[in-house]
DRENRODREN-744748 format. One record per residue: x, y, z of N, C-alpha, C, O, CB in turn. Coordinates in steps of 0.1 Angstrom, whole numbers, plus 5000, padded with zeros to 4 digits. Glycine has a CB too. Layout:
# DRENRODREN-744748
XYZXYZXYZXYZXYZ
...
END
This chain:
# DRENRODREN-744748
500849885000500050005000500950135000501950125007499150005012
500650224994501150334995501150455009500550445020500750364985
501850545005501650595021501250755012501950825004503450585034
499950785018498950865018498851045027498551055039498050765023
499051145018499151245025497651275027497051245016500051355019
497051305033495651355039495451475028494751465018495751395058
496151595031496051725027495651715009494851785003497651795031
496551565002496251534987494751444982494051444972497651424983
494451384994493251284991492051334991491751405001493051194999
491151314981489551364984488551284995489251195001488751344970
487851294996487051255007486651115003486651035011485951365010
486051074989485950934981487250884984487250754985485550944964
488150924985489850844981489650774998489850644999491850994976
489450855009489450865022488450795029488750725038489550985025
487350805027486350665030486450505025486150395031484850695024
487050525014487150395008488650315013489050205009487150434991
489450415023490650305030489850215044488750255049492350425039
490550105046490249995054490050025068490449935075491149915053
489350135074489050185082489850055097489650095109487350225079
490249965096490449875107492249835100492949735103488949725107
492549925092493849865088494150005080494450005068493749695078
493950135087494850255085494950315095494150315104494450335075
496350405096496750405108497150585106497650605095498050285112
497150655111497050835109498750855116498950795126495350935122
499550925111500650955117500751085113500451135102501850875114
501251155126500851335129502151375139502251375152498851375138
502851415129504251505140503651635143502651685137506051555130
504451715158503851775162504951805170505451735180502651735165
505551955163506852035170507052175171506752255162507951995165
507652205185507552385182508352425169509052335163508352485198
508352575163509152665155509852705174509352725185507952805141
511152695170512352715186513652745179513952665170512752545198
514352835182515752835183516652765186517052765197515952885188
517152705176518452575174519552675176520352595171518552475156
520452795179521552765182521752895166520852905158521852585183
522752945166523153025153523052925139522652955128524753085155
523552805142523852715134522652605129522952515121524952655140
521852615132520752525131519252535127518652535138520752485142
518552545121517052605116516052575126515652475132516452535101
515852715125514552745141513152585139512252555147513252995136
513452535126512152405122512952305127512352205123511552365104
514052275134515052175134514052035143514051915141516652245142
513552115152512151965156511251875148511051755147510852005164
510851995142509751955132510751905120509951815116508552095127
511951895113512251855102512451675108511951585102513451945096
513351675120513451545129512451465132512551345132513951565140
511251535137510251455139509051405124508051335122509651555151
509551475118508551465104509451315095508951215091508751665092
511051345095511851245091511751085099512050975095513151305091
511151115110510850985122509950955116510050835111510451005138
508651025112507550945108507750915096507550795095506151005110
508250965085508050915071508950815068508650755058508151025061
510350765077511150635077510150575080509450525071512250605085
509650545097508650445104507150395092506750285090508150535120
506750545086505450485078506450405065505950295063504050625072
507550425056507950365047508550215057507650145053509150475038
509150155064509050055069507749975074507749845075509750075076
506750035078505349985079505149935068505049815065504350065083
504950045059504249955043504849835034504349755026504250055031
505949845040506949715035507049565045507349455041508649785036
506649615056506649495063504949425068504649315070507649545077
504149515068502749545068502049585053501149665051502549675079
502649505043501749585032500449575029500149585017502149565022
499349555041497949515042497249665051496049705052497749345052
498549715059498149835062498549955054499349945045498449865073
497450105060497850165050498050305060497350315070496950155037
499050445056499350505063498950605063499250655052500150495065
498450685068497850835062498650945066498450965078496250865068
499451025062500151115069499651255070499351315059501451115064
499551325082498751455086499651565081500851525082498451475102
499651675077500651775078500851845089500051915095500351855070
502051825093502851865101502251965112502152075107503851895095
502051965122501652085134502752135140503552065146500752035147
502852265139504152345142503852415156503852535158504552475128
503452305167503152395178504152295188504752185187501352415181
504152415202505152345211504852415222504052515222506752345207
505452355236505252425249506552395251507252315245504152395259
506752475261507952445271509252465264510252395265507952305278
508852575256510352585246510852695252510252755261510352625227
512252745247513152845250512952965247513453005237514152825246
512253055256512253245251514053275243515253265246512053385271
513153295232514753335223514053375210512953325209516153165219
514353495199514353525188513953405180514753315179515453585186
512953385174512553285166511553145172510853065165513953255161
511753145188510653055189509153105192508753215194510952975199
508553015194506953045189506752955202507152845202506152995170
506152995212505552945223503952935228503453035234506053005231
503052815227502352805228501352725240501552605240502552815219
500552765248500352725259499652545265498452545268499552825262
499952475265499552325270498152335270497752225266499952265285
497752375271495552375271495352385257494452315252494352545279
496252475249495952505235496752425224496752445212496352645234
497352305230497752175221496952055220496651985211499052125224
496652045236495651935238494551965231494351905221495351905250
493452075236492352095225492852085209491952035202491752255228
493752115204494152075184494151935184493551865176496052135177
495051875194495151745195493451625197492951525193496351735210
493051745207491551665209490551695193489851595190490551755225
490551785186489651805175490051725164489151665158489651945170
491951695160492151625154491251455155490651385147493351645156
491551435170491351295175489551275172489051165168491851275194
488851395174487151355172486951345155486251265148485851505179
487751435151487751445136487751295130486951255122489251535131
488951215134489451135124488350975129487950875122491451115126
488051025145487150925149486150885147485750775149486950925157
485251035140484251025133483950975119482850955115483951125133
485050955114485450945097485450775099485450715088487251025091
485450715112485350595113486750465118486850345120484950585101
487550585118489650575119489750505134489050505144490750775120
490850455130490850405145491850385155491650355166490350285145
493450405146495250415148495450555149494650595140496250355134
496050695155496950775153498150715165498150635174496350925155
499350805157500150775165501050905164501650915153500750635162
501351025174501851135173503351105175503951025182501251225182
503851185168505651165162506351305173505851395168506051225138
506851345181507451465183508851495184509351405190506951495194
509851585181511351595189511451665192512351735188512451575186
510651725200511051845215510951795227509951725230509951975217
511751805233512251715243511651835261512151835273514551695239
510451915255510551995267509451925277508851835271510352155265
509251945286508651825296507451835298506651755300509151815309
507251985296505452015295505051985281503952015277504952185298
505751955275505451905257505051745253504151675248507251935247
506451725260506251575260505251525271504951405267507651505261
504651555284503951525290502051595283500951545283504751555304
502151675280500851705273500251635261499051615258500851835270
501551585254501151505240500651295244500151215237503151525228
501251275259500651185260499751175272499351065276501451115259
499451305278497851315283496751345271495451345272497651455294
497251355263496051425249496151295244495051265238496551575235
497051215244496951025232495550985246494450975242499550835233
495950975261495150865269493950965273493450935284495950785283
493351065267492251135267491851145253490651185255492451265273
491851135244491551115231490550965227489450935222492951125224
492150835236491550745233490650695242489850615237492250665229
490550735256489150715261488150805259487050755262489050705275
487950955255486750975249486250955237485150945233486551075250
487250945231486350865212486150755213485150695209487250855196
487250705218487450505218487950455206487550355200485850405220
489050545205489850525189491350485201491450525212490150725175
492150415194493350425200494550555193494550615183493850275196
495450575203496350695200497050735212496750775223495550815194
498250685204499850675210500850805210500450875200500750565199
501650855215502650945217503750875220504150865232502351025226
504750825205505550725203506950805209507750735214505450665187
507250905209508450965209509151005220510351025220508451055203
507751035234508051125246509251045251510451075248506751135258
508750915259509750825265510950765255512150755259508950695271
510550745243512250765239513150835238514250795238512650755231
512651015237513751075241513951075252515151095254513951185237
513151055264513351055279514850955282516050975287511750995288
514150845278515650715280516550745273517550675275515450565276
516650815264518050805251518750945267519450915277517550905225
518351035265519051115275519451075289520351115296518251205277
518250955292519150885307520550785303521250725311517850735317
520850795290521850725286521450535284522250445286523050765299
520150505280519050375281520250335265521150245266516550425280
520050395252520350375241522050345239522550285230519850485235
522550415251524550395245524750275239525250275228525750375258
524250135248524750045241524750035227525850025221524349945245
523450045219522950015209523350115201523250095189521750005210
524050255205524450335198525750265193525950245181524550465204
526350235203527950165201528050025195529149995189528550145214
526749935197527149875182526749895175526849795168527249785179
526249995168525350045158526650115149526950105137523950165164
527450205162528950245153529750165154530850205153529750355157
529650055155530749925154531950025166533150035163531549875132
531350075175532950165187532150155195530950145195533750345185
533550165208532750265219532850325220533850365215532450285227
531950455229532150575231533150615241533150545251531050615233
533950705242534850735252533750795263532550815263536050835247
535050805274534450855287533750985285532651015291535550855297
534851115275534251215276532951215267532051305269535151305276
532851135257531751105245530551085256529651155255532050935233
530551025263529250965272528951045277527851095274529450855283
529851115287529751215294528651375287527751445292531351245296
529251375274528751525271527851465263527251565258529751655263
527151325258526051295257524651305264523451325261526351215255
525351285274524351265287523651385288522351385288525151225302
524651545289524251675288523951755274524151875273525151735296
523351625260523251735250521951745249521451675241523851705236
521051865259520251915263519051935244517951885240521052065272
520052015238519252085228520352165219521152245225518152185235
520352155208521352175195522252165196523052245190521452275189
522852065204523852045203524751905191524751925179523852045216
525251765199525751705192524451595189524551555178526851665198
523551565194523051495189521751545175521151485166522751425201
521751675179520551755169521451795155521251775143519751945178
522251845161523251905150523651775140523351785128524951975157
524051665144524151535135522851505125522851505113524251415144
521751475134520351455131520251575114519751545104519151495148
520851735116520551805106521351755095521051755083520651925109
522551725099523351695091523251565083524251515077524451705098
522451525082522051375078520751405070520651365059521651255092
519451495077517851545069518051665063517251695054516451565079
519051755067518851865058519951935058519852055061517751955062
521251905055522751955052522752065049523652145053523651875042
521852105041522052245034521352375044521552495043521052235018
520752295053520452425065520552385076519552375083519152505065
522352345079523152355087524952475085525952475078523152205089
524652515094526252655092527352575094527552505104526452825106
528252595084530152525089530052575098530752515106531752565081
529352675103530352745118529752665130529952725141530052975122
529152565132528752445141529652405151529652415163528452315132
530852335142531852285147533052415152534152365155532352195136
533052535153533552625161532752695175533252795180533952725150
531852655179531152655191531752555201531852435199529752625188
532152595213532352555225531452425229530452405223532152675233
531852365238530852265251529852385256530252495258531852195268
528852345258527952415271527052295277526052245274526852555265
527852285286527352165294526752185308527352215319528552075296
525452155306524852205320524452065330523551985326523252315317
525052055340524751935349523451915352522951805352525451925360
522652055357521652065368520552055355520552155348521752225382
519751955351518852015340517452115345516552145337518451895332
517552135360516152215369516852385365516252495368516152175394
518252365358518452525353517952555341517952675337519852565351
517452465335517152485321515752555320515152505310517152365313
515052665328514352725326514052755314514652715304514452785332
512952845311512852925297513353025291513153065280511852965295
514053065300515153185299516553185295517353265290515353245310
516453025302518352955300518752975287519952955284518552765301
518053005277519252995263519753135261520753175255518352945245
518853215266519853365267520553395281521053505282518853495265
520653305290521353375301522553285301523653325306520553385316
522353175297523453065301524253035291523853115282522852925306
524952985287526052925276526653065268527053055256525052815263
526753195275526953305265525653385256525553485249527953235254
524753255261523453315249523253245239522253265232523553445243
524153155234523953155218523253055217523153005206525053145209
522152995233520752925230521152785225520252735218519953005218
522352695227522552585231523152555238524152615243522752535226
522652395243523452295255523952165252523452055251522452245267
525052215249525552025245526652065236527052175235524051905234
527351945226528951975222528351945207528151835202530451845230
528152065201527752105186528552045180528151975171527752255180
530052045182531252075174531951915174533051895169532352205183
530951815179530851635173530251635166530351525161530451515180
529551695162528351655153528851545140529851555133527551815147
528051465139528951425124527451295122526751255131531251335128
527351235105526351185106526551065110525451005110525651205096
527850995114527850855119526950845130526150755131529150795123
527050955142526250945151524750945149523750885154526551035159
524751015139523151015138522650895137521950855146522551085127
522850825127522450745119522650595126522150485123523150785106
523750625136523750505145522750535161522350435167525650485150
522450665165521050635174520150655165519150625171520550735187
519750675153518550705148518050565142517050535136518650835138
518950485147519350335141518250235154517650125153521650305143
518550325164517850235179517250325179517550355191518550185193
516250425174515550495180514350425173513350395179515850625180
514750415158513350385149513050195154511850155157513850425127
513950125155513850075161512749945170512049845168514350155162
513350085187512450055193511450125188510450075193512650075205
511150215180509850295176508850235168507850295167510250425169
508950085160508850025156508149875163507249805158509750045152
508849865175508749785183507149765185506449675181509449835194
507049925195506049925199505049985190503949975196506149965209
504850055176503750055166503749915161503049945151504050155155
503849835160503649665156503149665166501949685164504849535155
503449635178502749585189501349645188500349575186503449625203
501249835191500249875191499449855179498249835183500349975194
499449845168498649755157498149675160496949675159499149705147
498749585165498249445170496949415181496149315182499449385177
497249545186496249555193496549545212495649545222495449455187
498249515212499049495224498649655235498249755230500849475220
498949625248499149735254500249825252501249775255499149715263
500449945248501749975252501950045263503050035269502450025243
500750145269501250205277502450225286502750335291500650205280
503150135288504350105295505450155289506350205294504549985297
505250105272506650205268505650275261505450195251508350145257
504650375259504950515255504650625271504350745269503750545239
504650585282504550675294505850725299506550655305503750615305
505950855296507250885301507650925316506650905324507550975293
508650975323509051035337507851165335506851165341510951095340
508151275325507751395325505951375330505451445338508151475310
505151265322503951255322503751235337503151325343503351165313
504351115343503951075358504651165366505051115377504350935363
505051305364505151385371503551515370503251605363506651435366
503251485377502251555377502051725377501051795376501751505385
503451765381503051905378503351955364502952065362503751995387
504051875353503551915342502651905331502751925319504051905339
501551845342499751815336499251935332499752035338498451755349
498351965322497452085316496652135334496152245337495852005301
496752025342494952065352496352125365495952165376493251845359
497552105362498052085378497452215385496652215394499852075380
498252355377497852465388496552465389496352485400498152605385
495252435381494052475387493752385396493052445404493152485379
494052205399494052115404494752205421494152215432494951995395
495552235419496652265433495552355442495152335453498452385429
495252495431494352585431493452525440493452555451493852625419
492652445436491152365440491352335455490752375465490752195431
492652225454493052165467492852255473491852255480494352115470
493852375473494752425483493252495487493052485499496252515478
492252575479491052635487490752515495490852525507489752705477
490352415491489052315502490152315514489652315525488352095494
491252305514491852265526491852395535491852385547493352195524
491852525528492052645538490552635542490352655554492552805531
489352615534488052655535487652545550487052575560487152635518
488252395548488352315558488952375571488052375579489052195555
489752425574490752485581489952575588489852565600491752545573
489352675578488752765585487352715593487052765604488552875575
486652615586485152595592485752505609484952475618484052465578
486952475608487552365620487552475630486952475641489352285617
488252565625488552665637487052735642486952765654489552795632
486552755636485252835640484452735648484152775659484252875626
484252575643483952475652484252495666483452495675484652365649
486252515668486252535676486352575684486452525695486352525675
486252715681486152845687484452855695484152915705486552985674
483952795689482452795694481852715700480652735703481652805686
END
């Protein structure tokens, strides 16, 4: 089967796919500031190249399914205040995410699976409260394949597989400034240098380390106060496409893994729930949630004392 842009098909072309054997794939990344060297789309070109490998391996290995691909959503939270990004608020992704999901549910659909590479935590935790609120109010299934893999590739989960993927290992300091390449650094800068060479700057590899240990500094402000300013964290100046192409090697992968599985009809929740999601204060409801608490317990408080007082 071929793999299907939505935006090209008529509405006859679009009723007539196998409603129980097509599957909707929809990246979904801020416009952010990569760094002097890097194109402010550098999420969205990564996350768009994730999905269109994964749907060209589906149709080859699955040629009974078929893939529909959404055009791209250029939205994001929890990105970096800096010249060129576009910041947009967690209530106002989930609701796009929720209209998409009634949209396609209505049409009879019954697979999405959201692609992302923004690694910010209210991003990646909102995109898989919007997959397990989607799929219990429509009763369509829909995955957020990407959160927890970048979560584990950054706990250092992927080294091995990077290293035999480069037939090497990585040195001590390789590991090391892996661990801290936050954002445009060595592992993004590779990734460009592999999907879009021509809008990446030679001047990449003349940028410094900016290696930040504490990642609770990485506020929204951090790309202009910290590293000099020039709005990355991590060692630009490795970049090269062996790396890429050897994690992007275990990323698709496991990414793979679990879209088979989920096709199948397996659980995945387990690998697509990331740290950021089961942290609860980067939920859409937390502050109004805290809000709520925090009145009933003063409003308790106060009716106790008056009790007592009387």
């Amino acid at each position: 089967m071929p793999i299907y842009k939505l935006e090209e098909l008529n509405y006859v072309e679009l009723q007539e796919l196998d409603k129980h054997r097509t599957v909707f794939f929809l990246t979904i990344s801020p416009l952010e500031e990569h760094a002097p060297y890097l194109p402010i789309g550098t999420d969205i070109f990564t996350s768009s190249f994730f999905a269109q490998t994964s749907a060209e391996e589906l149709i080859q290995t699955k040629p009974d399914w078929n893939v529909v691909m959404i055009p791209p959503l250029y939205l994001g939270t929890y990105v970096f205040k800096f010249v060129g990004s576009v910041v947009h608020r967690q209530r106002i992704i989930l609701e796009v995410l929720k209209d998409y999901g009634k949209s396609i549910a209505s049409w009879g659909f019954e697979h999405i699976v959201l692609f992302s590479a923004h690694g910010g935590a209210g991003h990646i935790a909102v995109l898989e409260e919007a997959a397990k609120k989607i799929s219990r109010k429509y009763r369509i299934k829909m995955i957020s394949l990407t959160g927890k893999i970048a979560v584990d590739f950054l706990f250092g989960k992927f080294i091995e597989k990077i290293q035999a993927n480069l037939q090497r290992p990585l040195d001590e300091k390789e590991v090391s400034n892996l661990k801290y390449d936050y954002h445009a650094g060595w592992w993004e800068t590779s990734m460009m240098l592999k999907i879009r060479p021509d809008l990446v700057k030679e001047s990449f590899n003349q940028f410094p380390p900016v290696l930040i240990e504490n990642p609770l500094q990485l506020k929204s402000d951090a790309a202009l106060k910290l590293g000099q300013g020039f709005g990355y964290f991590g060692t630009p100046s490795f970049a090269d496409k062996k790396l890429a192409e050897a994690s992007f090697q275990a990323f698709q992968e496991e990414g793979m893994k679990i879209i088979y599985r989920f096709l199948d009809g397996e659980d995945v929740s387990s690998d697509t729930t990331s740290l950021p999601y089961k942290a609860l204060i980067f939920r859409t409801n937390f502050k109004r949630n805290l809000l709520i608490a925090t009145s009933l317990i003063l409003a308790l408080l106060v009716y106790l004392v008056i009790r007592f007082l009387l």
